[in-house]
C-alpha angles and dihedrals in degrees: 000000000000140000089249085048095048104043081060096059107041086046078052093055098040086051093059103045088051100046075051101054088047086054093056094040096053090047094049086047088045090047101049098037099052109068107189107203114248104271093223098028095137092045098102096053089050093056105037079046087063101031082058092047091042091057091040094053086042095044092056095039091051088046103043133071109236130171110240102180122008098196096054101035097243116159134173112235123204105250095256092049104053088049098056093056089040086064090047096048098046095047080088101035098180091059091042085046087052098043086044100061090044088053088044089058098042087051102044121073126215116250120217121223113251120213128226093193 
C-alpha cells in the first residue's frame, strides 16, 4: 500500500466516525429539546372523575329506600335494613321458605315462547 492510499483511507475513516458522531449529536439534541405531550396525560383525572361518580351513585342507592315496582310491591332496602328483616324472617324458615316462593312468582314475568317458523 501506498501513502496516497493510505491517506484515503484513513480520511475515509475519519470521515465516517465524524458524519457519525453528527448523527448522534443531532439525535441526542432532537430527543431532549422536543417534548411530545403524554397521550393519554389527562387520563388519570377522567377516570378517578368517574370512579368517584360510579361509588357515589352505588353508595346512595345501597343506603336509600327506594320503590322499584309499584304493582308488585317491589322496593330497594338500604343494606342494613334488609338484613335486619332477613334475621327476623328466617328465624322461622319454613315460613321464609313459604313467603320466598310467593315473592319469587309476583317478580318474575312470564316469558312467552317466540317462534322461528
Amino acid at each position: 500500500m501506498n501513502l496516497l492510499q493510505i491517506n484515503r483511507a484513513s480520511g475515509a475513516a475519519l470521515g465516517f466516525i465524524i458524519g457519525v458522531v453528527i448523527l448522534v449529536a443531532t439525535t441526542a439534541v432532537m430527543k431532549l429539546s422536543v417534548t411530545a405531550p403524554a397521550i393519554d396525560a389527562d387520563r388519570d383525572e377522567v377516570r378517578t372523575k368517574a370512579l368517584t361518580e360510579i361509588t357515589a351513585v352505588e353508595e346512595k342507592e345501597l343506603k336509600t329506600l327506594a320503590l322499584a315496582d309499584s304493582q308488585r310491591g317491589i322496593v330497594h332496602l338500604p343494606i342494613e335494613s334488609a338484613l335486619k328483616l332477613a334475621a327476623q324472617k328466617w328465624s322461622d324458615a319454613a315460613a321464609a321458605r313459604a313467603d320466598l316462593a310467593v315473592r319469587l312468582e309476583k317478580s318474575t314475568v312470564a316469558v312467552k315462547a317466540v317462534s322461528f317458523e
